[in-house]
N, C-alpha and C positions, 0 to 999 in steps of 0.2 A: 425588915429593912436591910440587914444584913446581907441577904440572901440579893438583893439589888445592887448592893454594892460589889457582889463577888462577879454578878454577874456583866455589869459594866465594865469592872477592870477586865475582867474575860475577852469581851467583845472589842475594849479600847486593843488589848492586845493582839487579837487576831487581826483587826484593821493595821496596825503598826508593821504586825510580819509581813502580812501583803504586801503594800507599802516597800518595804525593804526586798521582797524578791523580786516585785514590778522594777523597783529601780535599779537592783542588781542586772537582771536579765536588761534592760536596755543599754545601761552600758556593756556591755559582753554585744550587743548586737552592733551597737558603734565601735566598739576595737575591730569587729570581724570586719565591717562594713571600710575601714581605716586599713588593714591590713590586706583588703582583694584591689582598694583601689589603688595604694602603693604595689600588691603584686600586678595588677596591671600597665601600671605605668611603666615597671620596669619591661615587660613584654613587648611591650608597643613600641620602647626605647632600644632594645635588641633588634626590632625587627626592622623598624627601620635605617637601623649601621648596616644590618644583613643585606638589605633593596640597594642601599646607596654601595657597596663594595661589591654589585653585582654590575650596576648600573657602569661601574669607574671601568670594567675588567672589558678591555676591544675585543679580544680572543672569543671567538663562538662555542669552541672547545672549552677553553680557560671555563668558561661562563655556566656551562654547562653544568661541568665537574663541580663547581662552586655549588650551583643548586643540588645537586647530589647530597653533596657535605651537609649542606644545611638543612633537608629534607631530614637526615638522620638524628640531629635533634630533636 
């Protein structure tokens, strides 16, 4: 009888650590997932000030030079 008991508690435990790593690693996959879509926003929010101050510049040259600079980022 014992011997069922150890081995219950055994198996309660192994299902519990599961449990806690399954739930551990999802959240860790929701921060990653949270942190590429705020790094892309910011990207998207860069690139478009970049279009629009290329867009604003009359100068062909000016224009030009600008996409240079920016290319080097």
């Amino acid at each position: 009888m014992t011997e069922w008991i150890t081995v219950s508690v055994f198996v309660v435990g192994v299902v519990y650590t599961a449990g806690k790593i399954i739930s551990g690693s999802r959240a860790e996959i929701r921060q990653l997932r949270n942190d590429l879509n705020g790094l892309g926003r910011k990207v998207r929010r860069q690139h478009t000030v970049d279009m629009l101050l290329i867009a604003m510049t009359n100068d062909r040259t000016e224009r030009f030079r600008l996409v240079e600079l920016l290319k080097e980022d």
